[in-house]
RORO-491658 format. One record per residue (C-alpha): residue in one letter; residue number from 1; x, y, z. Coordinates in steps of 0.1 Angstrom, whole numbers. Layout:
<vovexs>
+------+-----+-------+-------+-------+
| rest |  nr |    c1 |    c2 |    c3 |
+------+-----+-------+-------+-------+
|    A | NUM |     X |     Y |     Z |
...
+------+-----+-------+-------+-------+
</vovexs>
This chain:
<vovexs>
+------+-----+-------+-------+-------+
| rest |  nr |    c1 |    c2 |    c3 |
+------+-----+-------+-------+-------+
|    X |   1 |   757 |  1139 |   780 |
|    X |   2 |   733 |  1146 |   752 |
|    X |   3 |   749 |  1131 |   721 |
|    X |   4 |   741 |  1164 |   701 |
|    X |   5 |   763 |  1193 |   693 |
|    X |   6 |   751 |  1227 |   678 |
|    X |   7 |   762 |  1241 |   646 |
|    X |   8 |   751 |  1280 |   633 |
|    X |   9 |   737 |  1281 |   601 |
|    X |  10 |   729 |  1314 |   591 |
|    X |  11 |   720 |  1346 |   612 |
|    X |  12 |   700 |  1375 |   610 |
|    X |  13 |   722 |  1402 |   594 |
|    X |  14 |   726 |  1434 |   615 |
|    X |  15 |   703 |  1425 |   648 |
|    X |  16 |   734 |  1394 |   653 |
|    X |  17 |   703 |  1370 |   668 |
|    X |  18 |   710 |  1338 |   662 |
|    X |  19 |   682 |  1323 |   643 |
|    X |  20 |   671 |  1294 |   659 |
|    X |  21 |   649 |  1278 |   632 |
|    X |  22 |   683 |  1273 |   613 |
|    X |  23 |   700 |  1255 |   638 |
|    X |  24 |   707 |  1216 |   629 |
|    X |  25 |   715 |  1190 |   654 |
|    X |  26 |   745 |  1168 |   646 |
|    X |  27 |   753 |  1136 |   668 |
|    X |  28 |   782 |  1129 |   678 |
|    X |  29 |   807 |  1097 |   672 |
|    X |  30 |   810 |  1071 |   705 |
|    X |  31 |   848 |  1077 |   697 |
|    X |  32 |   866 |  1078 |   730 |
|    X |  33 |   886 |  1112 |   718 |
|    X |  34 |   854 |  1131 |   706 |
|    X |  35 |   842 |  1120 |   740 |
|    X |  36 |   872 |  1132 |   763 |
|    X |  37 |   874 |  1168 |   740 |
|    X |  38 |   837 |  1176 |   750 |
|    X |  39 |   842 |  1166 |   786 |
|    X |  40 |   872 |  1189 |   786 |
|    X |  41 |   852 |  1219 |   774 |
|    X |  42 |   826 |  1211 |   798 |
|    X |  43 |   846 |  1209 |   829 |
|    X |  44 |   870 |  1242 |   821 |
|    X |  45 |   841 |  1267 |   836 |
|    X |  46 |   838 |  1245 |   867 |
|    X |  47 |   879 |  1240 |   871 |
|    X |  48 |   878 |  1282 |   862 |
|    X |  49 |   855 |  1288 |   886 |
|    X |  50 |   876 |  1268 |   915 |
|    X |  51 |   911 |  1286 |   910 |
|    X |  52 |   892 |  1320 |   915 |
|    X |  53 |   876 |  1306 |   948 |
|    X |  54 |   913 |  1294 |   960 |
|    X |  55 |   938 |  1319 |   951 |
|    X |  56 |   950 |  1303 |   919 |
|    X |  57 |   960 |  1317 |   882 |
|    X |  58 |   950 |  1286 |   857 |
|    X |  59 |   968 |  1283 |   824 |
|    X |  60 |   957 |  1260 |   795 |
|    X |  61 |   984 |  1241 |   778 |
|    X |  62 |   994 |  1261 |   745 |
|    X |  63 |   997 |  1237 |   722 |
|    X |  64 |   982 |  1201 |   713 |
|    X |  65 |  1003 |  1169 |   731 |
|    X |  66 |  1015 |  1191 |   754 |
|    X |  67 |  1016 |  1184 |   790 |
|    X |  68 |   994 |  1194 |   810 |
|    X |  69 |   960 |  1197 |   802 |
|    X |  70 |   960 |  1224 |   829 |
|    X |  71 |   983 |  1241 |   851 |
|    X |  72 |   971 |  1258 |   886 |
|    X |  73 |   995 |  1285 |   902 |
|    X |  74 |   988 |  1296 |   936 |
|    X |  75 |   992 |  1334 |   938 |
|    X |  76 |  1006 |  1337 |   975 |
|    X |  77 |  1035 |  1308 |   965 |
|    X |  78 |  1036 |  1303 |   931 |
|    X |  79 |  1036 |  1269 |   939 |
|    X |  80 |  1026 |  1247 |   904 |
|    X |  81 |   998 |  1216 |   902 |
|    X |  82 |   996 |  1199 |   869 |
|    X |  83 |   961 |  1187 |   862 |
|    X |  84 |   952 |  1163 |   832 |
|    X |  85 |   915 |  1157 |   828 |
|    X |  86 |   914 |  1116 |   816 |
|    X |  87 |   880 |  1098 |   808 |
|    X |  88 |   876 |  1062 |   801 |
|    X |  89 |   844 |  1034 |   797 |
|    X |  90 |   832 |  1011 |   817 |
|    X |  91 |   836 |   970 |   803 |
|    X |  92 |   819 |   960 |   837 |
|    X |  93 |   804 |   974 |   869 |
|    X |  94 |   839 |   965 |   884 |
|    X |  95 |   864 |   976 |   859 |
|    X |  96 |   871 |  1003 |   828 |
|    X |  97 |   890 |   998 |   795 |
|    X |  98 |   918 |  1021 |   817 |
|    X |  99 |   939 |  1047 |   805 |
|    X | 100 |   970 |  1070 |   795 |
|    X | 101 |   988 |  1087 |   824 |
|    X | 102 |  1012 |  1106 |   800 |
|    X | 103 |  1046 |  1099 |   784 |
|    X | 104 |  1073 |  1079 |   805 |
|    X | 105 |  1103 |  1094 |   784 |
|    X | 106 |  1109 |  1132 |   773 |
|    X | 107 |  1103 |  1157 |   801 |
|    X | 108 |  1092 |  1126 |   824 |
|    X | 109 |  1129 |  1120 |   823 |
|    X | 110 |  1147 |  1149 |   814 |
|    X | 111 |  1131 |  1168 |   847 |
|    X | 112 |  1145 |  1206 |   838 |
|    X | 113 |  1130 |  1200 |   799 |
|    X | 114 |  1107 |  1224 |   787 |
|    X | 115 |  1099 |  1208 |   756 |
|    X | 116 |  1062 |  1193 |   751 |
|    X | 117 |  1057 |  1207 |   787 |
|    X | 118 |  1043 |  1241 |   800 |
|    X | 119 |  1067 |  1242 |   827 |
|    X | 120 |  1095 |  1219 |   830 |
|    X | 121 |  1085 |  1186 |   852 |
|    X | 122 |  1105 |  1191 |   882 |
|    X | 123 |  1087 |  1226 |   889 |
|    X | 124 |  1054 |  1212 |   894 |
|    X | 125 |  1047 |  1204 |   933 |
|    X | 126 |  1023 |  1178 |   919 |
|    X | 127 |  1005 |  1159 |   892 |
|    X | 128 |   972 |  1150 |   890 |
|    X | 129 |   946 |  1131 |   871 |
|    X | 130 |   909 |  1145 |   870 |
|    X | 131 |   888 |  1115 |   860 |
|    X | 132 |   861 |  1106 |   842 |
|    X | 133 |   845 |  1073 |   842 |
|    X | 134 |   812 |  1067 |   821 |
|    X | 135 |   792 |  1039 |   804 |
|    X | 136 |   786 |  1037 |   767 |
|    X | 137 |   748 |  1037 |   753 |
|    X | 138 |   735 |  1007 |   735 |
|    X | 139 |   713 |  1030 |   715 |
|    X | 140 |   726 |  1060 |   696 |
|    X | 141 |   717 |  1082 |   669 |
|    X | 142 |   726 |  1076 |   634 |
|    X | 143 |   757 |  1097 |   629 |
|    X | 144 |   747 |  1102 |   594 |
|    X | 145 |   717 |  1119 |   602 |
|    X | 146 |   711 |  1156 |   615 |
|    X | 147 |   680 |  1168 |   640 |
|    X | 148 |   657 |  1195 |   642 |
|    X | 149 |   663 |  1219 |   671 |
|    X | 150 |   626 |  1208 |   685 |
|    X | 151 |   639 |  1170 |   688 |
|    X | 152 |   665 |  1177 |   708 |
|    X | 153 |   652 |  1160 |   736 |
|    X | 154 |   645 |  1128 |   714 |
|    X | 155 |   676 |  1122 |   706 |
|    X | 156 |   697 |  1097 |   726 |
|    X | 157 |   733 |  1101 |   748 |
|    X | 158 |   758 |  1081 |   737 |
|    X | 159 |   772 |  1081 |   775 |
|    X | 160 |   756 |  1079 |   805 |
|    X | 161 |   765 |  1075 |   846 |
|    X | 162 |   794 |  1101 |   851 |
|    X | 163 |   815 |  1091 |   881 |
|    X | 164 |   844 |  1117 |   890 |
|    X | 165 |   877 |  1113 |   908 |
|    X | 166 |   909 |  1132 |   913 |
|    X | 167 |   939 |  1117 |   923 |
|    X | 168 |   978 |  1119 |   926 |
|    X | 169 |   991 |  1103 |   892 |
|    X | 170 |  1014 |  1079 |   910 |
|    X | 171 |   988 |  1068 |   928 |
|    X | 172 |   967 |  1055 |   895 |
|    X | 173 |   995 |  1045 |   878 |
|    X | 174 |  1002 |  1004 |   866 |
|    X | 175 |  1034 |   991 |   861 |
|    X | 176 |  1025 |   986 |   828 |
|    X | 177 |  1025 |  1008 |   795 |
|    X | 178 |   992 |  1022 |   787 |
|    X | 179 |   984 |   995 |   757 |
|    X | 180 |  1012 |   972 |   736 |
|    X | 181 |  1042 |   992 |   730 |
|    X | 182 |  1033 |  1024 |   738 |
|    X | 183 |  1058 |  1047 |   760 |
|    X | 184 |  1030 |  1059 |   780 |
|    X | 185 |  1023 |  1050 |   819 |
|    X | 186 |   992 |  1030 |   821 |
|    X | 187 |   967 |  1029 |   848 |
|    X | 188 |   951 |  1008 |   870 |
|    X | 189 |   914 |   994 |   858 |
|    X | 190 |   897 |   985 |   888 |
|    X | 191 |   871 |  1009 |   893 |
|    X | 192 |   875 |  1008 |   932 |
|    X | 193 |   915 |  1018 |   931 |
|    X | 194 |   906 |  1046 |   906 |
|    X | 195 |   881 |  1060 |   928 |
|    X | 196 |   896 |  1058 |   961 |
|    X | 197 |   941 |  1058 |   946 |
|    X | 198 |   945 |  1029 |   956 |
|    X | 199 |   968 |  1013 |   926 |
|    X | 200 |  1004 |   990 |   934 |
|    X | 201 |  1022 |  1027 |   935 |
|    X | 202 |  1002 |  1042 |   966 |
|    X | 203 |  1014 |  1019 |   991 |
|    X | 204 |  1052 |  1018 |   975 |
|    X | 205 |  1054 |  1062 |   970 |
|    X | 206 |  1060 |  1086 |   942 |
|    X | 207 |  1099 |  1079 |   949 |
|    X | 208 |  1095 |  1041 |   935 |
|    X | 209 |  1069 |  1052 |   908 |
|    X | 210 |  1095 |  1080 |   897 |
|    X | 211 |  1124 |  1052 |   898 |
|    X | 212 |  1100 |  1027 |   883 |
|    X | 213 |  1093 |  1045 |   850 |
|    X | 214 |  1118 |  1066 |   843 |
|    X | 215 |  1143 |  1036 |   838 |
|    X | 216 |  1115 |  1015 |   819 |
|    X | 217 |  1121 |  1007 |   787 |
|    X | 218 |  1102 |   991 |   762 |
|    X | 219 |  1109 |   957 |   736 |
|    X | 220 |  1118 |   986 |   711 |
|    X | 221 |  1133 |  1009 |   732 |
|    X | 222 |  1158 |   978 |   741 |
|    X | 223 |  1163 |   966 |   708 |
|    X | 224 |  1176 |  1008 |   699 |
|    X | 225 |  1201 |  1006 |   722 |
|    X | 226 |  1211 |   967 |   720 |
|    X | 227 |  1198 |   955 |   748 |
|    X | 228 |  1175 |   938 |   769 |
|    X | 229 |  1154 |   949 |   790 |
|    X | 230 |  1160 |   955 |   828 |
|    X | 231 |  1129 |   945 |   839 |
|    X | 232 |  1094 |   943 |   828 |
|    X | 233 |  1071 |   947 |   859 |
|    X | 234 |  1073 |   950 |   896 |
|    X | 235 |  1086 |   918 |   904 |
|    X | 236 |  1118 |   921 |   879 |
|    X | 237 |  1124 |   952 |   889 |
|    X | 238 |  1126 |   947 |   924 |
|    X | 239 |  1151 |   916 |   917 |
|    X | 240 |  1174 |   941 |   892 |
|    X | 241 |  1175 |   971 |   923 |
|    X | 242 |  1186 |   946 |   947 |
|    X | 243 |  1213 |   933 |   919 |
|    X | 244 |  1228 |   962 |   918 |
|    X | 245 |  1225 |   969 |   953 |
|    X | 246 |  1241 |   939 |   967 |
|    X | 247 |  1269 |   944 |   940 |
|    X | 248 |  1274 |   975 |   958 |
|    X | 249 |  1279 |   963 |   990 |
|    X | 250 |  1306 |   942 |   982 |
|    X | 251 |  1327 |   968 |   972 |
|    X | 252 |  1311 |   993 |   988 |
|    X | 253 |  1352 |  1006 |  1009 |
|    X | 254 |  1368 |  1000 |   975 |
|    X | 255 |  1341 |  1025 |   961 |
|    X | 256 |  1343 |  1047 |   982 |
|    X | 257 |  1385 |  1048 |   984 |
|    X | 258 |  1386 |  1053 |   947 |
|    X | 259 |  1361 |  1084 |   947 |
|    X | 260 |  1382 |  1111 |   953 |
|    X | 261 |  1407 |  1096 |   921 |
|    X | 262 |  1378 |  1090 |   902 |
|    X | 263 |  1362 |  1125 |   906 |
|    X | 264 |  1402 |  1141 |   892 |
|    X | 265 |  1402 |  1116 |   864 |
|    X | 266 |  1362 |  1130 |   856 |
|    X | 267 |  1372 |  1165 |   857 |
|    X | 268 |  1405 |  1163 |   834 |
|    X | 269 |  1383 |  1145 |   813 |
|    X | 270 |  1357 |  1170 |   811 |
|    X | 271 |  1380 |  1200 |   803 |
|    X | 272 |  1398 |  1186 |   773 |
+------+-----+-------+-------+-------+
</vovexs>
């Protein structure tokens, strides 16, 4: 990507041709969400250009933060896809600095939401990541300066070697946050899994990635409520499911003897 953007300066009053020997080049910041903006504008004519050619209607997500970047609708179903266009560096020819899979609480969780979501989550037949993996430029452009239109071609990218990949989310995902404390999923880093879905939650299934995060909490989110936290990665988790489980199955008749009484008591309690 050339580091460059365009602005208009002036244009020739009545005739509307823009005057080219006004234009200024501006380069553009390394910052990662300059980066990902510009790769979103550049891939919407390709992704537009793809739902015609399969019998889908794409919408753009109405407002900023909202969820997803795209959604596709096939005419003949109506079936939904959620598509969110994600970009990330390399650190090594091996790995990338990862990256945000989206929220793990709000709409993740409450499934039938509609808020900071185009469609609530549970009508979507499936969520996907569009990728973009590139490597920063040792030499860029001073940011301070601007360019002449004729220099264009002098003027250096700050990214370079654009590898793409689309996946199923679950199958990117990490069991960890996307950095510290944030309530967002976090991906895998290793190049390799990106590329070919192979993270921790493609062998184990959307089902456990769905269980996974939507029962994850956070230091904070456990100090808010008084608690500590069920578990903290794969391992933990898998020892607090089977907890519970065997629990279960130790009073698994008595459970099931009491249901019909407890289902009365729920219902009296429910209509005063």
């Amino acid at each position: 990507m050339s580091s460059f953007v365009l602005t208009r300066v002036s244009w020739f009053l009545g005739s509307a041709v823009l005057n080219l020997n006004c234009l200024k080049v501006y380069t553009i910041s390394i910052d990662t969400k300059i980066i990902s903006k510009i790769l979103e504008l550049l891939l919407f004519p390709i992704f537009d250009n793809f739902a015609r050619c399969n019998q889908l209607k794409i919408e753009l997500v109405s407002q900023q933060n909202f969820y997803p970047d795209l959604t596709f609708i096939h005419e003949p179903t109506g079936a939904k896809f959620a598509v969110d266009i994600k970009s990330t560096y390399r650190k090594n020819n091996q790995e990338v600095n990862g990256m945000t899979l989206g929220t793990f609480t709000g709409y993740f969780r409450q499934r039938n939401s509609c808020k900071n979501i185009k469609y609530p989550y549970q009508e979507y037949s499936g969520h996907y990541v569009l990728g973009v993996i590139y490597t920063k430029c040792d030499l860029v452009a001073d940011e301070r300066k601007s360019f002449r239109l004729e220099d264009i071609e002098k003027i250096p990218s700050v990214i370079k070697d654009f590898q793409f990949f689309a996946q199923p989310k679950y199958k990117i995902a990490s069991s960890s946050p996307g950095s510290g404390n944030t309530k967002n999923i976090g991906s895998v880093t290793k190049i390799s899994e990106l590329i070919e879905g192979k993270g921790i939650f493609s062998l184990l299934g959307e089902e456990v990635y769905d269980d996974y995060w939507m029962y994850y909490l956070t230091t904070d989110m456990a100090k808010q409520v008084d608690s500590c936290r069920p578990y903290t990665n794969l391992k933990s988790y898998l020892e607090y499911k089977q907890r519970g489980s065997d629990a279960l199955k130790l009073r698994e008749d008595e459970i099931i003897n009491l249901s019909s009484d407890y289902q009365e008591i729920t219902v009296n309690e429910e209509s005063v």
